[in-house]
C-alpha positions, 0 to 999 in steps of 0.5 A: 509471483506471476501477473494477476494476483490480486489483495483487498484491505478495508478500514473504518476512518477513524480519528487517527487517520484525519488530516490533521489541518482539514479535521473530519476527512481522511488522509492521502498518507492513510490512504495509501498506506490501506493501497499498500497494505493491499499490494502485500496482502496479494502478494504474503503467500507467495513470499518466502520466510527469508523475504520482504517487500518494500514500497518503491513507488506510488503515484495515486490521485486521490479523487474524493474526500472520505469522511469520519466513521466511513469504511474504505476499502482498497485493492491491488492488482499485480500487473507486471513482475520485473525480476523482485520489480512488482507493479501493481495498480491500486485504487481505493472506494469508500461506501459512496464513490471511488476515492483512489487510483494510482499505480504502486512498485514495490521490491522483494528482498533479502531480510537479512540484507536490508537489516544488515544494510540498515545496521550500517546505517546507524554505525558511525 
């Protein structure tokens, strides 16, 4: 993977995706789930089958409230590769303003790996 790829994700905010205490405003979780829904949608043709990319880091402002019913959409830049370290920046802007930015790692790993790891996880 190389510097410069780039991934778009949108959503409509629907209710599932509100802030539970606040009501009719999308969520920060939500939302940077959709920023890194975008860093993997830059990245999916450049992963082989036996691969996956997991979320390391995130830190995003979120800068504005979007309400019910609006559209979002989010992007990510990769900016830097560190052996399987990706670094990207993301941000996200609804219909009026942007609502996001931040920075987001992610590493690739081996599939059967992380499944074999986690299985241990479970055993007593």
């Amino acid at each position: 993977m190389v510097p410069g790829l780039t991934g778009t994700c949108d959503m409509v905010v629907k209710e599932e995706d509100l802030v539970s205490s606040l009501g009719q405003v999308l969520s920060t979780p939500r939302l940077i789930q959709l920023m890194e829904a975008a860093a993997i949608e830059a990245i999916k043709d450049y992963m082989s089958p036996g691969e996956l990319s997991l979320g390391a880091r995130v830190s995003v402002q979120h800068l504005s409230a979007t309400p019910l019913g609006m559209k979002v959409m989010a992007h990510a830049l990769l900016k830097r590769v560190e052996k399987n370290r990706l670094f990207f920046l993301v941000d996200a802007y609804d219909e009026k303003e942007k609502v996001a930015e931040g920075e987001h790692e992610r590493l690739v790993v081996s599939k059967d790996r992380f499944v074999q790891k986690v299985s241990k996880k479970r055993e007593p």
